[in-house]
ZAMAR-848526 format. One line per field, with one value per residue (C-alpha): residue in three letters; residue number from 0; x, y, z. Coordinates in nm, 2 decimals, decimal comma. Each point is the difference from the previous one (the first is absolute). Layout:
<recs>
res = ALA:...
n = NUM:...
c1 = X:...
c2 = Y:...
c3 = Z:...
</recs>
This chain:
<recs>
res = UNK:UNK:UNK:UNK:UNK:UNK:UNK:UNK:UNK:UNK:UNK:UNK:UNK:UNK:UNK:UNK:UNK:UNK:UNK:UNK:UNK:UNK:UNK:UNK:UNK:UNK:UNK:UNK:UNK:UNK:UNK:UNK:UNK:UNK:UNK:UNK:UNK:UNK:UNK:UNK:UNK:UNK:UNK:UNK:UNK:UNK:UNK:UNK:UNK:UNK:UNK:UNK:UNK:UNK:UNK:UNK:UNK:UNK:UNK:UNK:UNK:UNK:UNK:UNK:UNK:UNK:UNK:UNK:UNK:UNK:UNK:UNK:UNK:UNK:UNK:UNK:UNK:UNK:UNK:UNK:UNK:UNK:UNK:UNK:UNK:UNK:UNK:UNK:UNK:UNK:UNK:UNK:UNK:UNK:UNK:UNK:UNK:UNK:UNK:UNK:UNK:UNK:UNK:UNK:UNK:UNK:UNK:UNK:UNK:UNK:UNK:UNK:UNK:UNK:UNK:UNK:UNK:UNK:UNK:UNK:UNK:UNK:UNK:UNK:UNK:UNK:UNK:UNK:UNK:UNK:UNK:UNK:UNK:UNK:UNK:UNK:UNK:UNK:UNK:UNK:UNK:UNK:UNK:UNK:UNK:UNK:UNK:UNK:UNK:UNK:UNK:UNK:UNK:UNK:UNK:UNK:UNK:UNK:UNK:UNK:UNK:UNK:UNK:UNK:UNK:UNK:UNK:UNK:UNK:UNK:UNK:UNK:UNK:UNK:UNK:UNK:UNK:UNK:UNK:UNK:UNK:UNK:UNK:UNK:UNK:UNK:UNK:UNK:UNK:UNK:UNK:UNK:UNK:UNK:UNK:UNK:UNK:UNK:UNK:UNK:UNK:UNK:UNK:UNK:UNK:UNK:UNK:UNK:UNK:UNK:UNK:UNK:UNK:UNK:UNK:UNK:UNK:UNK:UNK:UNK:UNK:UNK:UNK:UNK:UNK:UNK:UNK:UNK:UNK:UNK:UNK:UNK:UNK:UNK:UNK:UNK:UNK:UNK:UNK:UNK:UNK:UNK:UNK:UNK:UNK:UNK:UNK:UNK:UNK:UNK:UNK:UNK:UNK:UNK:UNK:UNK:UNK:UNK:UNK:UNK:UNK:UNK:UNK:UNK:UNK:UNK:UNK:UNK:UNK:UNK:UNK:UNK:UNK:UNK:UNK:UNK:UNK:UNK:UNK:UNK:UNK:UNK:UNK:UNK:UNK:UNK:UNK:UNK:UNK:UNK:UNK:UNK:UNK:UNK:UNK:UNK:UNK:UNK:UNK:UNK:UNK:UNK:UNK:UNK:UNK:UNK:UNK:UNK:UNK:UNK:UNK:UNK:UNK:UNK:UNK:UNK:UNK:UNK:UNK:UNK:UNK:UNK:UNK:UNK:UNK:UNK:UNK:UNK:UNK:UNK:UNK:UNK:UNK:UNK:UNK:UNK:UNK:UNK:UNK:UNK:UNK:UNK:UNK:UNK:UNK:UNK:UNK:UNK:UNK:UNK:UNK:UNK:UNK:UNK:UNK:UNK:UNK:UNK:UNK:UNK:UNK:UNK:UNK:UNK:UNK:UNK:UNK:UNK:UNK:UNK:UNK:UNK:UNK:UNK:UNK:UNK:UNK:UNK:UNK:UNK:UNK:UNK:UNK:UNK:UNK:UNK:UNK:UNK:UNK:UNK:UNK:UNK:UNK:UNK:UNK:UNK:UNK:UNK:UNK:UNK:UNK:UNK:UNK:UNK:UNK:UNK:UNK:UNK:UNK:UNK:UNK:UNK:UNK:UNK:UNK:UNK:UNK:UNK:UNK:UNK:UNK:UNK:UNK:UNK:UNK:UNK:UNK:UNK:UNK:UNK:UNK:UNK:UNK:UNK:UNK:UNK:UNK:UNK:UNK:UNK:UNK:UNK:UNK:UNK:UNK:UNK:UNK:UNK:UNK:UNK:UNK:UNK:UNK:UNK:UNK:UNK:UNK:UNK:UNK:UNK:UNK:UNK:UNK:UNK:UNK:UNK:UNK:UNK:UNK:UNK:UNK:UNK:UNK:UNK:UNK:UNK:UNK:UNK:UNK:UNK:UNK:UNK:UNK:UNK:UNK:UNK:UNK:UNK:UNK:UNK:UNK:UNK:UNK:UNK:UNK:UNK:UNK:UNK:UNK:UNK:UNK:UNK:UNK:UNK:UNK:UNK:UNK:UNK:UNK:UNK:UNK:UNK:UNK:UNK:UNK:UNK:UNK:UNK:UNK:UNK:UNK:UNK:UNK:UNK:UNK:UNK:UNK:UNK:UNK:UNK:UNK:UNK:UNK
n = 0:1:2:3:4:5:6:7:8:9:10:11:12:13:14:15:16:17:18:19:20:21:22:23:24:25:26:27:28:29:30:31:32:33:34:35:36:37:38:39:40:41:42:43:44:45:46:47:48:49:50:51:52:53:54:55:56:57:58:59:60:61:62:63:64:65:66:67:68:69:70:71:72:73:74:75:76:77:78:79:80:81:82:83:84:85:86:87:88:89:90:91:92:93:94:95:96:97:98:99:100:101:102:103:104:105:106:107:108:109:110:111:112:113:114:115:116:117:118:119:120:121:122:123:124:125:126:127:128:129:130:131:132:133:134:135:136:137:138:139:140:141:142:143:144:145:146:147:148:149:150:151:152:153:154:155:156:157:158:159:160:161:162:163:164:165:166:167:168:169:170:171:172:173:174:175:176:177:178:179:180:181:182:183:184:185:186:187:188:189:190:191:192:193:194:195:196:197:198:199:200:201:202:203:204:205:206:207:208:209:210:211:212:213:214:215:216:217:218:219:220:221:222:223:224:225:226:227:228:229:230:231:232:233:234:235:236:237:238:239:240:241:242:243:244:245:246:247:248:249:250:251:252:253:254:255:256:257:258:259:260:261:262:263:264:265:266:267:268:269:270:271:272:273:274:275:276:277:278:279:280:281:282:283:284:285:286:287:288:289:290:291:292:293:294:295:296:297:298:299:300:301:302:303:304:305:306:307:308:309:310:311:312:313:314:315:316:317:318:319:320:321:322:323:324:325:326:327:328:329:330:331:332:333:334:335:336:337:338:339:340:341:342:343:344:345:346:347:348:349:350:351:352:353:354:355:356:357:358:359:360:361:362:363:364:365:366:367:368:369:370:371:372:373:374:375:376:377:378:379:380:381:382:383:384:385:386:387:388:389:390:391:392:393:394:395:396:397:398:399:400:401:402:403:404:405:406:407:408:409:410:411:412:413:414:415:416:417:418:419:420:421:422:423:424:425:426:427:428:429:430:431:432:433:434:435:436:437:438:439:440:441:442:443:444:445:446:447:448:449:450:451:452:453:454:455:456:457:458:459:460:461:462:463:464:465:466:467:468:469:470:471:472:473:474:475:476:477:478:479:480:481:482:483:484:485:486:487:488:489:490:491:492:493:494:495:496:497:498:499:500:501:502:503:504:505:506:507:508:509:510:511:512:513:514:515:516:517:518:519:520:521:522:523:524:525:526:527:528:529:530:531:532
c1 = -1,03:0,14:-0,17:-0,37:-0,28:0,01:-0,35:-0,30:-0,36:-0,23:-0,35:-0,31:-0,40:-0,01:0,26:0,22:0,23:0,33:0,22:0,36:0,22:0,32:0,24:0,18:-0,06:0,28:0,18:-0,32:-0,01:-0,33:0,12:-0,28:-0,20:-0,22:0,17:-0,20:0,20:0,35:-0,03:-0,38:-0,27:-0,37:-0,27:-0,37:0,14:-0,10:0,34:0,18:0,34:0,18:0,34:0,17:0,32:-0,08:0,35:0,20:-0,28:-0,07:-0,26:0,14:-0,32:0,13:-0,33:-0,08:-0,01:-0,22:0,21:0,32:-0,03:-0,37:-0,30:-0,34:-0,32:-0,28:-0,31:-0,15:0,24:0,13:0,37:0,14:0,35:0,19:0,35:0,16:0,24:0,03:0,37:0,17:-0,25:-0,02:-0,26:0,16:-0,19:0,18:-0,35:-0,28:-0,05:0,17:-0,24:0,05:0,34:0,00:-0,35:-0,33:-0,34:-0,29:-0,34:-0,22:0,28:-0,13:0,29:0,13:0,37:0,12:0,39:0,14:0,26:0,16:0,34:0,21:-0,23:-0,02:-0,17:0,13:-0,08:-0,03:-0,36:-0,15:0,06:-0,24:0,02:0,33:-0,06:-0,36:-0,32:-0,29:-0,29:-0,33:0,04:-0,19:0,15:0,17:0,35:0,22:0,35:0,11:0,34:0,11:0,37:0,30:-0,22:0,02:-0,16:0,21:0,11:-0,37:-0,15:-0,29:0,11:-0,21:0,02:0,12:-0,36:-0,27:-0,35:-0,24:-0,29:-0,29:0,19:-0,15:0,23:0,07:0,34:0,13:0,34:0,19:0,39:0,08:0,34:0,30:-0,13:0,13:-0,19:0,17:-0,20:0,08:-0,33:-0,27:0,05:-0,31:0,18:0,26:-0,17:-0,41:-0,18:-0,37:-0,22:-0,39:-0,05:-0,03:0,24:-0,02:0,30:0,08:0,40:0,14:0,36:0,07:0,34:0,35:-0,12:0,13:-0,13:0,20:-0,17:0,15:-0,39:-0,23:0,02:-0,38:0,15:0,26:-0,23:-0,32:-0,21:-0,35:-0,25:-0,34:-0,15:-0,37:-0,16:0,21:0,08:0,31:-0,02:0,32:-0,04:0,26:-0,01:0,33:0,21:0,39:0,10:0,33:0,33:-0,13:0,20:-0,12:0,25:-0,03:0,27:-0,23:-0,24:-0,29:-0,24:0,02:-0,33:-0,07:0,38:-0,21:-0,33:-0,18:-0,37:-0,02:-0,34:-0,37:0,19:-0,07:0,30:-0,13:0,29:-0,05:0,31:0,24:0,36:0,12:0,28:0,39:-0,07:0,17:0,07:0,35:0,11:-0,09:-0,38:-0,25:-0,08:-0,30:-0,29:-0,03:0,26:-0,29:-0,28:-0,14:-0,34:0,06:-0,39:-0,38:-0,10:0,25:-0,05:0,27:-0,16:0,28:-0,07:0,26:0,32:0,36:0,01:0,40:0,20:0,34:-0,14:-0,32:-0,31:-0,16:-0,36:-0,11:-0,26:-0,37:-0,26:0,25:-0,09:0,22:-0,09:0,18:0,32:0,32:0,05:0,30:-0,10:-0,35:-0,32:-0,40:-0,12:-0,12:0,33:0,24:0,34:0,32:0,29:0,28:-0,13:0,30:0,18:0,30:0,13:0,04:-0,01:-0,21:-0,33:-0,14:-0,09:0,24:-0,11:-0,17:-0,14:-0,30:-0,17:-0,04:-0,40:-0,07:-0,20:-0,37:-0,11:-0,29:0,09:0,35:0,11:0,12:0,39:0,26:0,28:0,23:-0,34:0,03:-0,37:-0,11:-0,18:0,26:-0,10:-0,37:0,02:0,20:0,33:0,08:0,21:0,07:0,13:-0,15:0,19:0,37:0,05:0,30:0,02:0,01:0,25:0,14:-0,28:0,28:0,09:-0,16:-0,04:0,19:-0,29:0,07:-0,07:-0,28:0,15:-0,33:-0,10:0,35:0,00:0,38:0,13:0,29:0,12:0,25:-0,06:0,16:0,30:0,08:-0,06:-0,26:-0,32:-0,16:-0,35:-0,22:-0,31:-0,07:-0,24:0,18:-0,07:0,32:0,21:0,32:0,21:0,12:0,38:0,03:0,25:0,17:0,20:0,18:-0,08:-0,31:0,20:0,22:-0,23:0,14:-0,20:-0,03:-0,27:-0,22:-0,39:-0,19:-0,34:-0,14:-0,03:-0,28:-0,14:0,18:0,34:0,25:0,37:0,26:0,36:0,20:0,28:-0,15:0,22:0,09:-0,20:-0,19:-0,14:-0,16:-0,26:-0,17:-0,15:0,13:-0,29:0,01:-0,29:0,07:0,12:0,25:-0,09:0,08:-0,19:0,11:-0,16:-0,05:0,35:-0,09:0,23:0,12:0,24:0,20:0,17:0,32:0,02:0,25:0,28:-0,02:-0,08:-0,09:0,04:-0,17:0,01:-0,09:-0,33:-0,23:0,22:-0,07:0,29:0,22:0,02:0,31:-0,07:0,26:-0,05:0,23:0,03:-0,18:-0,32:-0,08:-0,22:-0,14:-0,25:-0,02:-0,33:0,02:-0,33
c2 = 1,00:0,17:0,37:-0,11:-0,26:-0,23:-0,01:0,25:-0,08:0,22:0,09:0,12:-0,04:-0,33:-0,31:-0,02:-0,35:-0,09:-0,29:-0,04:-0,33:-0,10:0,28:0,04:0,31:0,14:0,28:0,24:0,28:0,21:0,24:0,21:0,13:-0,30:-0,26:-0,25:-0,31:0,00:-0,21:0,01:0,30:-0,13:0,22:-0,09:-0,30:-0,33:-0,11:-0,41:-0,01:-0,30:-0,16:0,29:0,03:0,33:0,07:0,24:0,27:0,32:0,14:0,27:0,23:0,28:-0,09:-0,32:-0,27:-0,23:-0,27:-0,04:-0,15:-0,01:0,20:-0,05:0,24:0,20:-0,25:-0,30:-0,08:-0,36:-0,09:-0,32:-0,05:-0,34:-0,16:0,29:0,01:0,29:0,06:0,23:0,31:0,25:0,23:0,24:0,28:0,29:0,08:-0,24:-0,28:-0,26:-0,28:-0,28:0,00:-0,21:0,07:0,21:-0,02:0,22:0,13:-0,30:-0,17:-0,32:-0,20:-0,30:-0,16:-0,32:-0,13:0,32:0,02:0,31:-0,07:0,29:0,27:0,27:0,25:0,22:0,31:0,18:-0,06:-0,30:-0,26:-0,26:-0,26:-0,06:-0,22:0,13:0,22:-0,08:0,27:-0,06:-0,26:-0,29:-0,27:-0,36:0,01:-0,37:-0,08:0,27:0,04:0,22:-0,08:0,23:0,34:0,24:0,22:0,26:0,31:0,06:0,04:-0,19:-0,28:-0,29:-0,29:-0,11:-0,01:0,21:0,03:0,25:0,17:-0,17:-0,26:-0,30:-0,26:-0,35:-0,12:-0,34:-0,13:0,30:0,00:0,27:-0,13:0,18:0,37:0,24:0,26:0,20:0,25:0,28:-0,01:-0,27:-0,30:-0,12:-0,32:-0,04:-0,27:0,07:0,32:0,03:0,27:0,07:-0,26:-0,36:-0,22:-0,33:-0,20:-0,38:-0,12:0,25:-0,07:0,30:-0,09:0,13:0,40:0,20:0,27:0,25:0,26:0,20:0,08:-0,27:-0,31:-0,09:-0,28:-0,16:-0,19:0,14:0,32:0,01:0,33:0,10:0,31:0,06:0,08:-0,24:-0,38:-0,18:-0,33:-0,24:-0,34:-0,26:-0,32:-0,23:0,30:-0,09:0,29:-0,09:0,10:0,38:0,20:0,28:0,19:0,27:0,24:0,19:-0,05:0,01:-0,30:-0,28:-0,14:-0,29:-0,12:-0,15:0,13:0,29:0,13:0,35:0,12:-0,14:-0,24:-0,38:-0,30:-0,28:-0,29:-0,29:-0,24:0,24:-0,06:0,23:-0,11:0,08:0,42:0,12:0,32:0,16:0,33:0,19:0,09:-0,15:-0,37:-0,04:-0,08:-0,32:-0,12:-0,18:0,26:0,30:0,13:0,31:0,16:-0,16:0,11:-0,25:-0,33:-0,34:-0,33:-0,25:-0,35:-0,28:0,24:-0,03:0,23:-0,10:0,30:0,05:-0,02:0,18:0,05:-0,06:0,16:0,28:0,25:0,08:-0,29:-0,25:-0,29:-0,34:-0,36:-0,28:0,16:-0,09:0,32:0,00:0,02:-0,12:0,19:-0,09:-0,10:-0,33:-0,20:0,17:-0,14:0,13:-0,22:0,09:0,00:-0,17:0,23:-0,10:0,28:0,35:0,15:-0,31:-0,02:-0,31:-0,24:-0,29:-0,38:-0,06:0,30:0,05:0,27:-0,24:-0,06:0,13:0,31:0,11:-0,03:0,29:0,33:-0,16:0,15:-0,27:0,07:0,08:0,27:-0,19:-0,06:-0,36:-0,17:0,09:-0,36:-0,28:-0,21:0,05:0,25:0,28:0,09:0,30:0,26:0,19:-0,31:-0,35:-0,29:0,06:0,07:0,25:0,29:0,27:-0,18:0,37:0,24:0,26:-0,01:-0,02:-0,33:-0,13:0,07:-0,27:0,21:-0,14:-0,04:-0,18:0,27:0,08:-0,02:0,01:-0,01:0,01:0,06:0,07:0,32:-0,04:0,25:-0,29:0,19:-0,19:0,17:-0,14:0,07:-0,08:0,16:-0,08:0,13:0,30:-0,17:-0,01:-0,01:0,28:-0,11:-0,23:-0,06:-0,15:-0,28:-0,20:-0,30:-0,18:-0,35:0,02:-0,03:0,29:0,33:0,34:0,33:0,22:0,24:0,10:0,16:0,09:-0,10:0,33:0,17:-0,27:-0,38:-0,02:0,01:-0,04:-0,01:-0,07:-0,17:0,19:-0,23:-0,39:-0,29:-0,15:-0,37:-0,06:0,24:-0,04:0,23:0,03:0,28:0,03:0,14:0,18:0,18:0,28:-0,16:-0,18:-0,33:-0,17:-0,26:-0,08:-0,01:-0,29:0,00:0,04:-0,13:0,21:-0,11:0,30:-0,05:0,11:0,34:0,16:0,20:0,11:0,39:0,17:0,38:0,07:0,34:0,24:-0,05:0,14:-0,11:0,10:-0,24:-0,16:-0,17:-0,05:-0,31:-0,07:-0,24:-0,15:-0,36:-0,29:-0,18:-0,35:0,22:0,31:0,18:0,37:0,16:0,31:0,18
c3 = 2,39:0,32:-0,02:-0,08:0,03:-0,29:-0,14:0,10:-0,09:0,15:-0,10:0,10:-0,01:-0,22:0,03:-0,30:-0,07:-0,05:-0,04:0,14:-0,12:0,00:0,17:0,26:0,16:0,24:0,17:0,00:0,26:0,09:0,31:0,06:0,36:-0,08:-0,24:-0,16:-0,23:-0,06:-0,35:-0,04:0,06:-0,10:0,10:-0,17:-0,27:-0,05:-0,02:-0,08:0,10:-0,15:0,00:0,16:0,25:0,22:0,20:0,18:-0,02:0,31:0,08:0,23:0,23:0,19:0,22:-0,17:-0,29:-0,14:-0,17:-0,07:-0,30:-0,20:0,15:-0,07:0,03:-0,15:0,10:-0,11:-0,25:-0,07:-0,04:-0,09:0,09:-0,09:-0,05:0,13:0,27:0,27:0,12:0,25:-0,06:0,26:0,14:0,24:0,16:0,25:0,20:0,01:-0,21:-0,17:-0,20:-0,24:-0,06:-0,34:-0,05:0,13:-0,14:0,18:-0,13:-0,02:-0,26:-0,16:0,04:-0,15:0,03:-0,11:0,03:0,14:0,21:0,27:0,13:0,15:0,02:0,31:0,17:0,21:0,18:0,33:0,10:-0,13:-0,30:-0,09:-0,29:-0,14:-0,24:-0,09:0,15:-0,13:0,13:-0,06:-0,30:-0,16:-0,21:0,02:0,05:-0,10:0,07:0,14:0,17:0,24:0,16:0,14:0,00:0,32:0,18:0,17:0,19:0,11:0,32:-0,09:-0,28:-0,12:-0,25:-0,36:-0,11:0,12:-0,08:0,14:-0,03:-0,12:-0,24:-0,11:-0,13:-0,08:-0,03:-0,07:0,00:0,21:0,13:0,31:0,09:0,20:-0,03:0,32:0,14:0,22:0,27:0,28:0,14:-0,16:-0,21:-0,23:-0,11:-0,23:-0,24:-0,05:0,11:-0,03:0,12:-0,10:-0,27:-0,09:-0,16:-0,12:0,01:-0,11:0,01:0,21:0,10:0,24:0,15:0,16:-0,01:0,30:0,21:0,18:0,24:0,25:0,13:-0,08:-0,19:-0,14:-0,22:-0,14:-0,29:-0,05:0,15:-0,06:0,11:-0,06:0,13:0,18:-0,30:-0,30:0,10:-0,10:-0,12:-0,09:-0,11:-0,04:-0,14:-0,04:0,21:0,10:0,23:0,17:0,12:0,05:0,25:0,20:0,16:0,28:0,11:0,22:0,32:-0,14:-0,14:-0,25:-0,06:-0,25:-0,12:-0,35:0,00:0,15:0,01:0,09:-0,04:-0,20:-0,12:-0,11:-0,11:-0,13:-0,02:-0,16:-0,05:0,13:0,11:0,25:0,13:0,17:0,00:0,29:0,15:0,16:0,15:0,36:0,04:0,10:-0,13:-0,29:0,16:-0,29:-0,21:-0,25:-0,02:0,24:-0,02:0,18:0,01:0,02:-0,33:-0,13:-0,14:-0,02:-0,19:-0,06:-0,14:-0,17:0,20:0,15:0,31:0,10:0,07:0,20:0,37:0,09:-0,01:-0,40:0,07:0,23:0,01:-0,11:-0,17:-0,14:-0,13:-0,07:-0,10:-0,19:0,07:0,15:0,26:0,23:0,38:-0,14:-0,04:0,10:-0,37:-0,16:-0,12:0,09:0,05:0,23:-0,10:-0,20:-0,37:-0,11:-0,27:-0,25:0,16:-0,05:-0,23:-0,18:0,16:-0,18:0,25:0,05:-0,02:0,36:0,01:0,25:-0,20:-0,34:-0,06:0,30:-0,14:-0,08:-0,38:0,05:-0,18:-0,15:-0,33:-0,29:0,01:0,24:0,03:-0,26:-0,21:0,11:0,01:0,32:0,12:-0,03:0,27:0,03:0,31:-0,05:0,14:0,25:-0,14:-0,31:-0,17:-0,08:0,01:-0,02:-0,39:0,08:-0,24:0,25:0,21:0,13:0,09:-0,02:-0,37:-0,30:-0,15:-0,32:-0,24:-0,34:-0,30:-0,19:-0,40:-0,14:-0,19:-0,14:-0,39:-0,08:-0,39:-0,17:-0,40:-0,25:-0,19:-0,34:0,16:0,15:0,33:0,24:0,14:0,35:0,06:0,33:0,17:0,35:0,25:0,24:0,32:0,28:-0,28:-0,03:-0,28:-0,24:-0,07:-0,37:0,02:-0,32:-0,02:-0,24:0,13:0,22:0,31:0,08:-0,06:0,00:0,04:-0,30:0,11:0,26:-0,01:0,23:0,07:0,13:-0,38:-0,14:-0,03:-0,38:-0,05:-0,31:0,08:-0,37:0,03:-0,26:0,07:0,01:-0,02:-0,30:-0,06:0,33:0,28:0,34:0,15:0,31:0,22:0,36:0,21:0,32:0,21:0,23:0,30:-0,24:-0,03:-0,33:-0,24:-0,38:-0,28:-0,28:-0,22:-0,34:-0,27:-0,30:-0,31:-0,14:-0,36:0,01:-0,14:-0,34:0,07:-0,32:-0,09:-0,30:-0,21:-0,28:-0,14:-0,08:0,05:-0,19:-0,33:-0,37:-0,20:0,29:0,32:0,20:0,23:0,24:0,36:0,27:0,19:-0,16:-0,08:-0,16:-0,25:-0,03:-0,24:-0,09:-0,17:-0,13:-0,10
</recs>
């Protein structure tokens, strides 16, 4: 890598298909005027990428990129992207535009991810970056456990958001992670965590948390930006939604608007069980005109149901035809059961409620979905709870980090045996998942294991590993497991009985012989027996 883009599919008139598994794809370059994927180029390809680390890749524009690490195009194709992890790509452009900087998929792009995850990844340029993490324009699809975390936006006069999705998209997501992303801005901010524009997006178990926005101009949001336009609406709704601990910081004199949420323009939120909670703002300027959500224009819509409106000090909803009941709202708001006292918090950053709390049953049962945000059955107590969480069954206890995810080994089938060598062969299949490696380990007694060999998981869902050098008598085995945040589970220990092996070698020559043999051997052997043919 390091002097060109990695892989290039590009084709035209009718889609072609390809498959892309178990690689790690790294240190592509594409500098070009226009520079589209650093790793990956797909233009008119059904295309499954599978098990696949995509790292350290550039897209480099002298006007402007489209991702930094995979791009996607050439209409009304569908790609399938899974297991794979996004790290510290970059898409850089000199002139005007710098999108998606681990990936960008455009063109009416079918799209489909499941357990994928962007960490590191930037964009930067002069005029304006958007979508750090990812762009989606004008997609369909389902997107599921998705992780965005540490991605930036920089450099840019206009800069907005980890994950972006414009133009006429239509997605359903389930089970999404936007957590301490930066988006830095000389003149406009669009959010550092969520930015949607012109499209509709379904989300259940949002956790949108700790993303800052920096603006020397203004600062539209700190969580999540939502526009439509005259002509195309934009619709987001959330159901089981923690947005907390977002900053929005302004070194200028101009505006912040809605510190978690802002409505720009056409636009409709529908909340139901939301969390919004301890977002704040900091720097000179002017202050936000809400610190929960702003609805900036008529043609907007706010509906919240089953919510937490309990930011740092301020006002939680402002603006044009908002809506509120069953909700706990600081400063209190004209809407049936609606609450303003303290929710009552474990405390930052844990946002299960604590035993007393006022907001327990409290709720309205119409229009509830069946889980919560932890996937928690959502009616415990017969009325449900406020907030993104139901009862306090604490997994998420720290909205800012990812949760210690306990690998799931039922479908490991792990075997060991002697091969008549007397070396030992391990066998065992398991299902990719979160999974990143696993270290072999042996012992001589079953209680004091020693690594002997490491594979990772990323190359397939079978794997054989051979001990050339077992112990004589009585071995140990057992898999040591880790996923890709580097939490550990073993494996069963599986027992195997090694005879000792001869030190005894033998010559026989020459060989083919036509009257004679000359046998001789070395070290010793109770018996040994010699057929010559």
């Amino acid at each position: 890598g390091g002097v060109d883009r990695v892989i290039e599919m590009n084709t035209f008139g009718s889609a072609k298909a390809a498959t892309i598994r178990g690689l790690t794809l790294q240190n592509g370059l594409i500098a070009a005027g226009s520079a589209y994927g650093g790793a990956i180029y797909s233009r008119g390809y059904n295309l499954i990428l599978q098990e696949l680390v995509i790292q350290v890749n550039i897209g480099e524009g002298s006007t402007r990129c489209y991702g930094g690490g995979v791009h996607i195009s050439g209409g009304n194709v569908t790609v399938s992207i899974s297991d794979v992890e996004f790290l510290r790509n970059i898409a850089r452009g000199s002139g005007s535009y710098a999108y998606g900087g681990g990936l960008f998929s455009n063109d009416g792009t079918d799209l489909y991810l499941n357990n994928v995850y962007f960490s590191g990844n930037i964009c930067e340029n002069s005029a304006r970056t958007y979508g750090s993490a990812i762009q989606a324009e004008g997609n369909t699809g389902v997107w599921t456990g998705v992780i965005a975390e540490n991605n930036e936006c920089q450099l840019a006069t206009r800069a907005g958001a980890a994950v972006t999705i414009i133009s006429e998209s239509d997605l359903t997501i389930s089970g999404i992670t936007i957590i301490n992303n930066n988006t830095e801005a000389g003149t406009y901010s669009y959010g550092a965590g969520m930015r949607v524009e012109r499209s509709n997006v379904n989300i259940d178990a949002l956790n949108l948390s700790c993303n800052r926005a920096t603006s020397a101009g203004n600062a539209y949001a700190s969580g999540i930006y939502l526009d439509g336009s005259s002509s195309v609406p934009a619709t987001l709704s959330l159901d089981n939604a923690l947005v907390t601990g977002n900053e929005m910081i302004r070194n200028g004199n101009y505006a912040g608007y809605g510190v978690a949420t802002y409505l720009r323009d056409n636009a409709t939120l529908n909340l139901m069980n939301g969390t919004l909670a301890d977002n704040f703002f900091s720097g000179s300027g002017t202050d936000p005109v809400a610190l929960g959500i702003y609805s900036e224009e008529v043609t907007n819509a706010v509906n919240v149901q089953n919510s937490i409106l309990w930011n740092t000090a301020g006002t939680e909803l402002a603006g044009f035809n908002l809506a509120a009941d069953y909700s706990c709202i600081q400063g209190g708001f004209a809407g049936t059961g609606i609450l303003n006292v303290n929710p009552g918090f474990i405390g930052a950053p844990d946002y299960h409620l604590a035993a007393g709390s006022p907001c327990f049953d409290v709720g309205s049962n119409i229009g509830i979905g069946s889980l919560d945000i932890e996937g928690n059955v959502r009616l415990q107590g017969g009325v449900v709870d406020l907030g993104a969480f139901e009862g306090n069954n604490n997994l998420l206890t720290d909205a800012c980090s990812l949760p210690q995810i306990v690998l799931d080994l039922a479908d490991l089938v792990f075997a060991a045996r002697v091969r008549e060598t007397g070396t030992v062969d391990l066998d065992w299949q398991h299902e990719m998942g979160l999974t990143d490696r696993f270290v072999v380990e042996r012992s001589g007694d079953g209680q004091i294991f020693e690594s002997i060999g490491v594979e990772p998981a990323v190359t397939a869902e079978r794997w054989t590993f051979r001990d050339l050098r077992p112990r004589d008598q009585t071995n140990f085995y057992r898999l040591r497991c880790t996923d890709m945040e580097g939490y550990e589970q073993l494996s069963e220990v599986r027992k195997i009985e090694v005879a000792p092996q001869s030190n005894m070698k033998v010559f026989a020559g020459p060989n083919p012989a036509l009257e004679q043999m000359k046998v001789q051997w070395t070290g010793s052997a109770e018996s040994a027996q010699i057929q010559c043919y």
